[in-house]
N, C-alpha and C positions, 0 to 999 in steps of 0.2 A: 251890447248884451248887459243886463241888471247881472247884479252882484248875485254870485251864487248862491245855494243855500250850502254852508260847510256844518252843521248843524249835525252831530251824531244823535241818528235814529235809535229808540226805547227801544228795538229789537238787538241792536247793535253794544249798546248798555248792557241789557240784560246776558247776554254773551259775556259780555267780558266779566261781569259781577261773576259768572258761572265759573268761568276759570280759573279764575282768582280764587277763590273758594275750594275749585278743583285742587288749584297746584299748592294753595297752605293745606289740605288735609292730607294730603298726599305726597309731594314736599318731591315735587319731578315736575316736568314739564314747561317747555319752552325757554326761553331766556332772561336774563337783567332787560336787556330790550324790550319782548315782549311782554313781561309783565309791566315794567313801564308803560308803555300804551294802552295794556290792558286798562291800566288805571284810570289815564287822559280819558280813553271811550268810557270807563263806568261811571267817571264823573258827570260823561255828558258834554252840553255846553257845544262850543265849533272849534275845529280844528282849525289851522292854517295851507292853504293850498299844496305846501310842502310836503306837512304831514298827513295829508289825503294822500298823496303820491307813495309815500312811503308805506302808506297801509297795504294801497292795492298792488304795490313792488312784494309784497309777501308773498301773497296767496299762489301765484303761477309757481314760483320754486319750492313749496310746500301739497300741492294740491294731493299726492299719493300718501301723507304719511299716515297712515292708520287709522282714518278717519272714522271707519266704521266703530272701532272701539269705544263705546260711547262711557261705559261702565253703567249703562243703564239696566243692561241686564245682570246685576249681583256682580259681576267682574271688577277690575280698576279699569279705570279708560287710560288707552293709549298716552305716551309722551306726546304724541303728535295729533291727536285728538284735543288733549289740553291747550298747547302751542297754536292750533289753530282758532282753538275760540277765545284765547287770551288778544288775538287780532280785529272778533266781531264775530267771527265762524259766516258759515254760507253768508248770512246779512251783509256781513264787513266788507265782503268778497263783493257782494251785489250791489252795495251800496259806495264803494268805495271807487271801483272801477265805472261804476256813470257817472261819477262825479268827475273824476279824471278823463274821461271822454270828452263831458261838455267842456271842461277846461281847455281841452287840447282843441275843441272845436273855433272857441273863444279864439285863442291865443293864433292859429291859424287865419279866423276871419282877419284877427290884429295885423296880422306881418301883409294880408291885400290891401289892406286898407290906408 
């Protein structure tokens, strides 16, 4: 199998630019961690297969936290609205877990082979 694309998607970017953004005006949300990452994704550029792993390791133990609180309508948005888009938000999620998939597909053809 050709070498993946690890390459973080302009949707996925833009996410994390938003969080970042979120969580300095607002000064909550998420962790040292995830603003870390938020960073890595807003910079862009490809991650390493590890840290693809570790993205989509988020999303499943986080999926319920308040998502819906966007702060789009005049409200703040949720702590866990913020924490999730400092990860990529829905993108991160969708982009993060195919990537992981094909990996595991990879790495399975590997061990028949």
């Amino acid at each position: 199998m050709a070498d993946l694309d690890l390459s973080i998607p302009k949707s996925v970017q833009d996410n994390a630019k938003k969080a970042l953004k979120l969580r300095d005006e607002y000064g909550y949300g998420g962790t040292d961690v995830g603003e870390h990452m938020a960073e890595q994704l807003a910079d862009g550029g490809r991650l390493t297969e590890d840290e693809v792993r570790h993205v989509s390791q988020y999303f499943p133990r986080h999926a319920g936290d308040n998502l819906d609180e966007t702060g789009e309508d005049g409200e703040k948005p949720s702590r866990g609205y913020i924490a999730w888009m400092l990860w990529g938000g829905d993108e991160g999620r969708k982009w993060s877990e195919g990537v992981v998939k094909k990996l595991d597909e990879r790495d399975e053809k590997e061990k028949k082979d």
